[in-house]
C-alpha positions as CSV (number, residue, x, y, z in Angstrom):
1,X,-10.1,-38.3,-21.2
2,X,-7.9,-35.8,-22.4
3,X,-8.2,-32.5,-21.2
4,X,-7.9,-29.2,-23.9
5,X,-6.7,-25.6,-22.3
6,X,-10.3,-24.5,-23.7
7,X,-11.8,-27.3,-21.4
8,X,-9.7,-26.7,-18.4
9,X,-10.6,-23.0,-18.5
10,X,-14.2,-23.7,-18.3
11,X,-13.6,-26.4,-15.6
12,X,-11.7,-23.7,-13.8
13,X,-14.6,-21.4,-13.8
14,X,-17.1,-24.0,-13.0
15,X,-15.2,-24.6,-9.7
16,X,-14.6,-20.8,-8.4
17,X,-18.8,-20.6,-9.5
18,X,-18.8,-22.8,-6.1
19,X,-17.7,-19.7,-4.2
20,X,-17.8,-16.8,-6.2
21,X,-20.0,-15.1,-8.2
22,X,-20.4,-16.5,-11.6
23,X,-19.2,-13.0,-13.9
24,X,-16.5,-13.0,-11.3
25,X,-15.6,-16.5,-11.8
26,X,-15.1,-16.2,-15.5
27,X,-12.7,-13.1,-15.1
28,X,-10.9,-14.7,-12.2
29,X,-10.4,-17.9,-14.4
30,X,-9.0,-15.5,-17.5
31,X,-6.2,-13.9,-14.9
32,X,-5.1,-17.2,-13.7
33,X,-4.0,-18.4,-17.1
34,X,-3.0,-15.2,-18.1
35,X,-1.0,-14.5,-14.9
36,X,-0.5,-17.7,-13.3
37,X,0.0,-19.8,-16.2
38,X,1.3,-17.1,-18.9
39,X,-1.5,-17.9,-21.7
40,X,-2.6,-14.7,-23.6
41,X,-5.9,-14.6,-24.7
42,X,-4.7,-14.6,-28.2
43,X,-2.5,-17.8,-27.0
44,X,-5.8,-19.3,-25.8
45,X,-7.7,-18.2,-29.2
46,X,-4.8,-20.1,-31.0
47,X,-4.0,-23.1,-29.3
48,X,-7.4,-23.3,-27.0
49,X,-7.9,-26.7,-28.8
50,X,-4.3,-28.4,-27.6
51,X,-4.1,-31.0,-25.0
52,X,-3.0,-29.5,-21.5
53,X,-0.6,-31.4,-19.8
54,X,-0.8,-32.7,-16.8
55,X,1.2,-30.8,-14.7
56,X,-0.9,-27.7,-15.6
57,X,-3.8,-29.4,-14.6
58,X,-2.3,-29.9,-11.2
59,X,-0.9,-27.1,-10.8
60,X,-4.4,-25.1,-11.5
61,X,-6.0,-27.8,-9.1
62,X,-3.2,-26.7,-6.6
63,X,-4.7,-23.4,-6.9
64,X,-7.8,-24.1,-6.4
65,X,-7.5,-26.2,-3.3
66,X,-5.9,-22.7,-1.4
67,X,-9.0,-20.5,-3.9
68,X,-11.5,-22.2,-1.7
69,X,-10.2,-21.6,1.8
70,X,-10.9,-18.0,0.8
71,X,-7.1,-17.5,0.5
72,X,-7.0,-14.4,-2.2
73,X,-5.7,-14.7,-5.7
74,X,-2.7,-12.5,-5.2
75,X,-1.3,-14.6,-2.6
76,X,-1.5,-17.7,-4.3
77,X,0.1,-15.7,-7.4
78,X,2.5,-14.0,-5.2
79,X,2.1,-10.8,-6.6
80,X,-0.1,-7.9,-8.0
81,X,-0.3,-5.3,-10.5
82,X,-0.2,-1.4,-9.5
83,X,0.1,1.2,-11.9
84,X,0.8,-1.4,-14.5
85,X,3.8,-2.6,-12.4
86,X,4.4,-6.2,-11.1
87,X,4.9,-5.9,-7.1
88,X,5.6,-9.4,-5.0
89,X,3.2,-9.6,-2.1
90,X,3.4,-11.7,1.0
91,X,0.6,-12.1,3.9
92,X,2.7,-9.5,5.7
93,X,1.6,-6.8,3.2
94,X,-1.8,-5.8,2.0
95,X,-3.0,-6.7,-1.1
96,X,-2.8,-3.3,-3.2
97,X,-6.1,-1.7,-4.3
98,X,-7.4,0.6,-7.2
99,X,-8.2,2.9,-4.4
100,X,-5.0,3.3,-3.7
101,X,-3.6,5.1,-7.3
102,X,-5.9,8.1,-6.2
103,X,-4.1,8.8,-3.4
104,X,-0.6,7.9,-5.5
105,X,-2.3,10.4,-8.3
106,X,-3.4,13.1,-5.3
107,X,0.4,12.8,-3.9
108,X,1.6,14.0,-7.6
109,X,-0.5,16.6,-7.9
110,X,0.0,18.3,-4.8
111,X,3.8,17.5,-4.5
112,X,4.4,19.4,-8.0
113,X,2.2,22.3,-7.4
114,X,4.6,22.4,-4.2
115,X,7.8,22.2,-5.4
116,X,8.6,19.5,-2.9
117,X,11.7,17.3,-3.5
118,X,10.9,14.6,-0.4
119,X,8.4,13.0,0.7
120,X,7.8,10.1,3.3
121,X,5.6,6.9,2.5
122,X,4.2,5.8,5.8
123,X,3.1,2.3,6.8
124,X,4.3,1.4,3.1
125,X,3.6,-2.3,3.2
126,X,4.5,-3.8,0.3
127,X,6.1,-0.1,-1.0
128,X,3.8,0.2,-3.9
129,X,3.4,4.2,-3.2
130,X,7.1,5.0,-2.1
131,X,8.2,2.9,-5.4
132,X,5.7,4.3,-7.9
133,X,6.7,8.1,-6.6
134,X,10.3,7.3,-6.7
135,X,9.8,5.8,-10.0
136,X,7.6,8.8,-11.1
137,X,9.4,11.8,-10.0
138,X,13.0,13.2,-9.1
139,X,11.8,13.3,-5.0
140,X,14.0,11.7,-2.2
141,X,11.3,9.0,-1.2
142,X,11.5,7.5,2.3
143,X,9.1,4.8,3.8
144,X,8.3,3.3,7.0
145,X,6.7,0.5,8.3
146,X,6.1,-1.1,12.0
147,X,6.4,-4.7,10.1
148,X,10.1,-6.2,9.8
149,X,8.3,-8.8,7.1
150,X,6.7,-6.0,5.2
151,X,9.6,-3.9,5.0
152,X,11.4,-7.2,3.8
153,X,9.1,-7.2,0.5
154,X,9.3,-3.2,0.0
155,X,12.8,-3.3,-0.1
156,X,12.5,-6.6,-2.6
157,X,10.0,-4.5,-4.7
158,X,12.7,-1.7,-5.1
159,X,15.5,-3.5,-5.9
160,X,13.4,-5.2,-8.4
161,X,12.0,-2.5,-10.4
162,X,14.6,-0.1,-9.9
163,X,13.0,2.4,-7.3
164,X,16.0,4.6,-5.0
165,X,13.7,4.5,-1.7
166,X,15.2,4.8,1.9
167,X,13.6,2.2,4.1
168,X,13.1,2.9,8.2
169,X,11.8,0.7,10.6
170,X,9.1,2.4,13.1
171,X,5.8,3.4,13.7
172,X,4.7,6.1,11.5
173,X,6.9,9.3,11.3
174,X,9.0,8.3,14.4
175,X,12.5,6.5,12.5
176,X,12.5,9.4,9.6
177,X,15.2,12.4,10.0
178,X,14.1,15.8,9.0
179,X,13.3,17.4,6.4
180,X,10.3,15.5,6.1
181,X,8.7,17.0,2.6
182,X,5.4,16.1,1.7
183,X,3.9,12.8,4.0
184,X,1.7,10.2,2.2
185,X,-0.2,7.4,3.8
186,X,-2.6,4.3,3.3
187,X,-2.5,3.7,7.3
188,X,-4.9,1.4,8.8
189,X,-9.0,2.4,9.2
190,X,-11.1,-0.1,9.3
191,X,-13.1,0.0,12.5
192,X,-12.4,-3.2,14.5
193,X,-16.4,-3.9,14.7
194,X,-16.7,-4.2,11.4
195,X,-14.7,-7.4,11.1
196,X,-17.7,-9.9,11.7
197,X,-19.2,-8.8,8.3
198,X,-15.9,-8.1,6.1
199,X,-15.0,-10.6,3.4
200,X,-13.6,-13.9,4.3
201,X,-10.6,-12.9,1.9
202,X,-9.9,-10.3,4.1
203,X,-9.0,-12.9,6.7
204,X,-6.1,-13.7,5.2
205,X,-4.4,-10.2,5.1
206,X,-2.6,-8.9,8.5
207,X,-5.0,-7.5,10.7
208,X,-2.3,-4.4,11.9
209,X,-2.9,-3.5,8.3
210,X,-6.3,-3.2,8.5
211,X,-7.8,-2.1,11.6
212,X,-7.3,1.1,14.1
213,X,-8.8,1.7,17.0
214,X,-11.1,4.5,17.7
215,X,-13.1,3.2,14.8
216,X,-10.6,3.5,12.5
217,X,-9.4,6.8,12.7
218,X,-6.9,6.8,15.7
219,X,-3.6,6.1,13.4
220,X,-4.8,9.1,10.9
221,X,-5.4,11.1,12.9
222,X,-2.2,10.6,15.0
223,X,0.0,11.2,11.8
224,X,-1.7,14.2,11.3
225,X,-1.0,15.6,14.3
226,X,2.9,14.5,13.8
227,X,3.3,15.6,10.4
228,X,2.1,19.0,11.1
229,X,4.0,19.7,14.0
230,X,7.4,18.4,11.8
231,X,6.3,21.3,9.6
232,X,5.6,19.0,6.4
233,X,3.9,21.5,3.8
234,X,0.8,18.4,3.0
235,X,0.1,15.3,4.3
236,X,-2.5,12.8,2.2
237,X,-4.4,9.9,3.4
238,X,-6.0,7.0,1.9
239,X,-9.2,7.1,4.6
240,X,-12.5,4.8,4.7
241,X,-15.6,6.0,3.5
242,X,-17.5,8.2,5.9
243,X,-14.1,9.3,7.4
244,X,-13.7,12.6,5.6
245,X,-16.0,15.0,7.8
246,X,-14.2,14.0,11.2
247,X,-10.7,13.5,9.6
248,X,-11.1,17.2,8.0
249,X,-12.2,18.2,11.6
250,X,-9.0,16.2,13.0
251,X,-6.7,18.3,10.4
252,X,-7.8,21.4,11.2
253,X,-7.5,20.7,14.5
254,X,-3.9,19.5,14.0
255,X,-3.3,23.3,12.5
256,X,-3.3,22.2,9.0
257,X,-4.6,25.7,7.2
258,X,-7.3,23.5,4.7
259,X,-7.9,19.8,4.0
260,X,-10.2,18.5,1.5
261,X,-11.5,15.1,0.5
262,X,-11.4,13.9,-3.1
263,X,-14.0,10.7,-3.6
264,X,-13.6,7.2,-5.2
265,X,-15.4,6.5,-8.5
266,X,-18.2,4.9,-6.2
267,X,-18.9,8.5,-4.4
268,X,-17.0,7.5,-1.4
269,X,-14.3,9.3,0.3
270,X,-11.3,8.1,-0.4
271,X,-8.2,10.2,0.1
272,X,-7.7,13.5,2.6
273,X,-5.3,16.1,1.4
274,X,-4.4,18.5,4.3
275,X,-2.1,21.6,3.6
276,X,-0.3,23.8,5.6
């Protein structure tokens, strides 16, 4: 029987309906061709009727096969949009979140109200905050990372979409020379306990990406301490929700002068800005 585009989309979403919500099925299926396979929806609308050969049907089989170990979509893709920008992805780096453009958003706001002209990206992963303020702004950009492999696809991720970032090895601000300028982080804080119930997907990602100790908050709170006492003039973290009370208490005790917590679109906190 042959086997239309139109047909092997809805096959598609029958099978991620096995192991994923059915609305989310349907918009996963959509990205695959549209990402994986390069159909438009106005390709689909078009040509939805034509046969699909048969190595597109094996290769969206393929996919599926890894889909239903709970290995994430990005992965199997190889890369991820952030800020409208294509960055590769390996399972040495997280997978980059909405979340995460608040804090990128945050870091612009405060660095131009500053005046800075660095700033440091720490524990960058696969660079998407170091790239998108290098690519955003006229600030020397540094990042760090303790991961060799990570590092590997930052560095692939600036060459790629043109970002000047300087790249140390190291945990957080220990490999960067002064003047720091203004310090930006998505560190790890998830609290180890809380891996039992996490989504399987989550599994796949490095775990030193993840979790902290102290429930989450040792690494923040560490950097805070470091980056004050290197005199930057802000620091901003990406933080867990129900963090901000004790990191704002962590900050001050650091000898920021004020930190604040701006929340996610769900009411959560989401990123810390501490000043000088």
């Amino acid at each position: 029987m042959v086997q239309t585009y139109r047909q092997l989309r809805l096959d598609l979403s029958a099978a991620l309906a096995a192991f994923l919500e059915p609305s989310e099925a349907r918009a996963e299926s959509v990205r695959w061709f549209e990402e994986g396979l390069e159909l438009t929806r106005s390709w689909m609308a078009a040509h939805g009727g034509e046969p699909a050969p048969e190595s597109v049907q094996r290769q969206v089989s393929a996919w599926v096969h890894r889909r239903k170990t709970g290995e994430p979509w990005a992965y199997i893709l190889g890369w991820c949009l952030f800020r409208d920008r294509r960055f590769l992805v390996s399972r040495d780096t997280l997978i980059p979140r909405p979340e995460t453009d608040l804090l990128v958003e945050a870091a612009l706001e405060v660095g131009k109200r500053l005046g800075v002209a660095r700033c440091v990206d720490v524990g960058t992963g696969s660079g998407i905050i170091a790239v998108s303020l290098a690519l955003e702004t006229d600030w020397q950009v540094s990042a760090t990372d303790l991961s060799p492999g990570a590092l590997a696809v930052a560095r692939e991720n600036a060459a790629a979409l043109g970002a000047t970032v300087a790249f140390f090895e190291g945990s957080l601000l220990n490999p960067v020379p002064d003047p720091l300028g203004l310090v930006v982080a998505n560190l790890p804080y998830v609290d180890p306990a809380d891996e039992p119930s996490l989504q399987p997907e989550l599994a796949f990602e490095p775990a030193s990406a993840l979790f902290a100790p102290d429930r989450g908050l040792a690494l923040s709170a560490e950097l805070l301490r470091q980056a004050h006492a290197r005199h930057a003039p802000a620091c901003l973290l990406e933080i867990g929700a129900g963090q901000g009370g004790e990191l704002c208490r962590s900050a001050l005790g650091a000898g920021w002068s004020k930190a604040m917590i701006h929340q996610d679109f769900a009411g959560h906190d989401r990123v810390l800005v501490a000043l000088a």
